[in-house]
N, C-alpha and C positions, 0 to 999 in steps of 0.2 A: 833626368840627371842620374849619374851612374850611384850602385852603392857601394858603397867601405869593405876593403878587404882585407882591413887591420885585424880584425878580428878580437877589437876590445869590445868590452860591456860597460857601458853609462849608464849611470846610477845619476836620475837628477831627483832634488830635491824641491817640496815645495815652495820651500822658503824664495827660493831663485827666479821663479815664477812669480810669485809675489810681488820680490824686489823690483823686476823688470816691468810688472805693471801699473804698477806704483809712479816709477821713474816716467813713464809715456803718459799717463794719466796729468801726472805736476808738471809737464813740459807742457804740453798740447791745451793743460785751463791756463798758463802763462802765456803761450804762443796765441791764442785765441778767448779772448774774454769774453762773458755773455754777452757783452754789449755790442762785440763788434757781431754783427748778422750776417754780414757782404761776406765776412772772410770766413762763415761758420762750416761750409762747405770744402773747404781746404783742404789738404793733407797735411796734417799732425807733422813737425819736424820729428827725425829719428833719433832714438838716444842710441848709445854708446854706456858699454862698461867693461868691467872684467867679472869672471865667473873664477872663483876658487874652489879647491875641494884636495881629496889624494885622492894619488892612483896605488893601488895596489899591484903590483903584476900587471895583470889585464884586464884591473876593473879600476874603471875612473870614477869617481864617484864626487858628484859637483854640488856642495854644502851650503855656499853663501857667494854673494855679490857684491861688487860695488859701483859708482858711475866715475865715468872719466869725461873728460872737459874734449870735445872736438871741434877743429879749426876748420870748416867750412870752407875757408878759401884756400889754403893748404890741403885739405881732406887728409888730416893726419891727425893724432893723437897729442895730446898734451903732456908730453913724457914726463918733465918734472913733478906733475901732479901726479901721474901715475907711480912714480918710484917713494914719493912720499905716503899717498894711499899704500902702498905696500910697504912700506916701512911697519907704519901704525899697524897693518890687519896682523903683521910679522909678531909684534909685541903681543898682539891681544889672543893670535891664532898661532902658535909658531908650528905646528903640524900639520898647516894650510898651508899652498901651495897655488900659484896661479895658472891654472890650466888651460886657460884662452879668454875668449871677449864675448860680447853679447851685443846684440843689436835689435832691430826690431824693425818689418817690412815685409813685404807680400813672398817674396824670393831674396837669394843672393843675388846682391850687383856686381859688375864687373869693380866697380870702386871698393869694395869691400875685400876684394886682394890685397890691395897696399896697405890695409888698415893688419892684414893677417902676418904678412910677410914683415911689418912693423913689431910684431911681437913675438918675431921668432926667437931672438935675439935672448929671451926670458925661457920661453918656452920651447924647445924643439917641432913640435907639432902640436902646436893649440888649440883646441877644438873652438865653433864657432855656433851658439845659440841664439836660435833666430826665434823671434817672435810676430808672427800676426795681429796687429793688433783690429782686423779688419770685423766684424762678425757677420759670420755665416752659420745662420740657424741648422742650412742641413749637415752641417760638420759635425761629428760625432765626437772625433780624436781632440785632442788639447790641441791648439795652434802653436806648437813648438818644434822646431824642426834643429838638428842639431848635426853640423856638417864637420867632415876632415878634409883636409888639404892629401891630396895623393899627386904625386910625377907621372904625366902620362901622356906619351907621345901622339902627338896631333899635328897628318902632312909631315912628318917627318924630325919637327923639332917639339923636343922637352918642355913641357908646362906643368904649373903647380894648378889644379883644378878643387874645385869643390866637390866630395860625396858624400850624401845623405849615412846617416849612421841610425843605427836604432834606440831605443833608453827605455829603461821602465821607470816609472815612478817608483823612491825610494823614502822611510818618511820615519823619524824618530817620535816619541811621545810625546812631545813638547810641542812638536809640529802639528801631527794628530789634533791635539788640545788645541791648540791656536786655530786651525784652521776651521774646527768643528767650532768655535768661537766665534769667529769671525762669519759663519756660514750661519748662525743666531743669532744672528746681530738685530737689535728693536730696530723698526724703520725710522725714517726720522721724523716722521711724522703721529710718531707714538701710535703707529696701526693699534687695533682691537686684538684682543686674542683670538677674537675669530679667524682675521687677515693672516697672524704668525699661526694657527693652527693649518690654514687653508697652503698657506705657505710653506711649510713640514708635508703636510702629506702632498701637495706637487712633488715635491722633492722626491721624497719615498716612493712614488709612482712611476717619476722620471727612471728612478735606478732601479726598480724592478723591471721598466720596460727597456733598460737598457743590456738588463741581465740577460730576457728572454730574447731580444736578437741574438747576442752574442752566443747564446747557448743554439738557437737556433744557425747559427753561420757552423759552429763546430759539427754540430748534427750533418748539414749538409754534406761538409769538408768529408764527416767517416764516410757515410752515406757513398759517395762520389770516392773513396778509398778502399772501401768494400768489394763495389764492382769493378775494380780495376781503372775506373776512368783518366785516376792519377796516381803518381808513383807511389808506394809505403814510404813513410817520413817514420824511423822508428822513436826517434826522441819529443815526437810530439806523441805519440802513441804510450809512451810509455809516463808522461804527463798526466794524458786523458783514464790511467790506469790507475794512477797514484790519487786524483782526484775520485774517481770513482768508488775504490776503494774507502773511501773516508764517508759513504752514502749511507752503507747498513748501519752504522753507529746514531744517527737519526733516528732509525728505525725500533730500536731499542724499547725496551719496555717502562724503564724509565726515564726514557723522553718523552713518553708520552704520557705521563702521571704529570711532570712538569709541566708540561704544555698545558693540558688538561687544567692543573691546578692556579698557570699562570691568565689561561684564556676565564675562569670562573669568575677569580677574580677582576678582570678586564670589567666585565660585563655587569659584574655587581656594582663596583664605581659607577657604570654607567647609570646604573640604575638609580643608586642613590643621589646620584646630582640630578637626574629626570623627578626623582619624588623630593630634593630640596626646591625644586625650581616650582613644581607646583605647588609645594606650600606655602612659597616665600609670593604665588600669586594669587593664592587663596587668601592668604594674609593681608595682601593690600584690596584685592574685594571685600572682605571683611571688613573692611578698615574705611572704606569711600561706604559701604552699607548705614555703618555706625554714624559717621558725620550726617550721611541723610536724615536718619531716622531720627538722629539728637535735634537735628533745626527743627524737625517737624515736631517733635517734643514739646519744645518751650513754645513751639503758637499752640497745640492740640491737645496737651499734654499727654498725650501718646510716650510709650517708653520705650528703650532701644532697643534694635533687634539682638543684638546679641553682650 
């Protein structure tokens, strides 16, 4: 699939993600209940919504969600309920804006034109956020793909076609907070702090080993820019310049008094909970010694060990 020559920048936010997993999660335990087994194998029905957000100039920036009602046998939109939904989000949000729709499935379908071409009408050019909801372990990337409509002559005659576009994650404090929230969340089975510690440091593991490729694929990329093998790109260069620069301040004399004074510390906690834990097991050997010693006491009259 071709890419976007609009030359906007998409800004999506967590929240959006969230919302649209959310939405396929509560369709898919409604659509299929534990009970039914036969059907558990199925494909999930798709949902449907709208993505809001502003566009500044040339950066869209997509804030929040909501779900819309779809007619399966029509394959169209619930338009009343949509003008009402946007009514309400108008009152609650009014420097929101609806920017296009959402869905969720492996690719675009040819059916998902009508559904686009449906909301031009609001939108001029509505972007289109897809979501996978398939997993696949060796995917790195988030399963979010997020497409624009372009005019592009195919055999001769004009068509509105799908192209992929690019987005960074973009993320306010609130989100932050929630999200780091929700990512500590107790099991539900009231895991041990063993389980939630074991569980933290996975995590912290995953994203240091997800650092070290990444930093590894950049290495290659100069590497391979060095010798000539591909073109100079100067605005990635001048990225890997700005980052760089920000290294020797690490380096620093007192960072590393910090470091120092914060790793001492580490290490003394550990210590202390290693000498609470053998005392709190001294204490119950002590403690089954005495009960011994006491019964044998009162036949022997021997007296206690301690």
């Amino acid at each position: 699939m071709a890419s976007s020559s609009s030359g906007l920048t998409f800004k999506l936010h967590p929240l959006v993600i969230v919302n649209i997993s959310d939405h396929h999660t509560r369709v898919k335990s409604q659509s299929q209940p534990p009970t039914a087994t036969s059907a558990s194998n199925s494909p999930a029905p798709r949902v449907f919504g709208c993505v809001i957000g502003v566009q500044r100039g040339r950066t869209v920036e997509i804030f929040n969600s909501f779900e819309l009602l779809y007619d399966s046998s029509t394959r169209s939109l619930d338009r009343s309920f949509l003008e009402k939904k946007q009514d309400l989000y108008k009152k609650v949000f009014p420097n929101f804006y609806i920017l296009g729709w959402y869905s969720t499935g492996a690719d675009a379908e040819e059916s998902d034109m009508h559904i686009h071409k449906a909301l031009m009408d609001i939108n001029e050019n509505p972007v289109y956020v897809l979501l996978n909801p398939l997993i696949n372990h060796a995917q790195k990337d988030l399963p979010v793909t997020i497409y624009e409509s372009e005019m592009h002559v195919i055999d001769g005659i004009p068509q509105l076609i799908f192209v992929r576009s690019s987005y960074t994650i973009e993320t306010v404090e609130a989100e932050r907070i929630s999200v780091d929230h929700v990512a500590h969340l107790k099991p539900s089975d009231g895991g041990s702090a063993a389980t939630q510690l074991a569980a933290h440091l996975t995590g912290i593991h995953s994203a240091i080993k997800m650092l070290n490729s990444r930093i590894r694929v950049l290495h290659h990329y100069l590497n391979a820019m060095q010798k000539g093998e591909i073109p100079y790109e100067h605005s990635l260069l001048r990225q890997v310049s700005s980052l760089l620069r920000r290294l020797p301040a690490i380096e620093s004399e007192k960072f590393q008094d910090d470091f120092l004074m914060e790793y001492n510390d580490t290490l003394l906690i550990s210590y202390l909970a290693m000498f609470t834990d053998c005392s709190s097991t001294m204490n119950d050997l002590v403690d089954k010694i005495n009960i011994a010693y006491d019964r044998h006491s009162r036949k022997g009259g021997r007296t206690a060990f301690i």
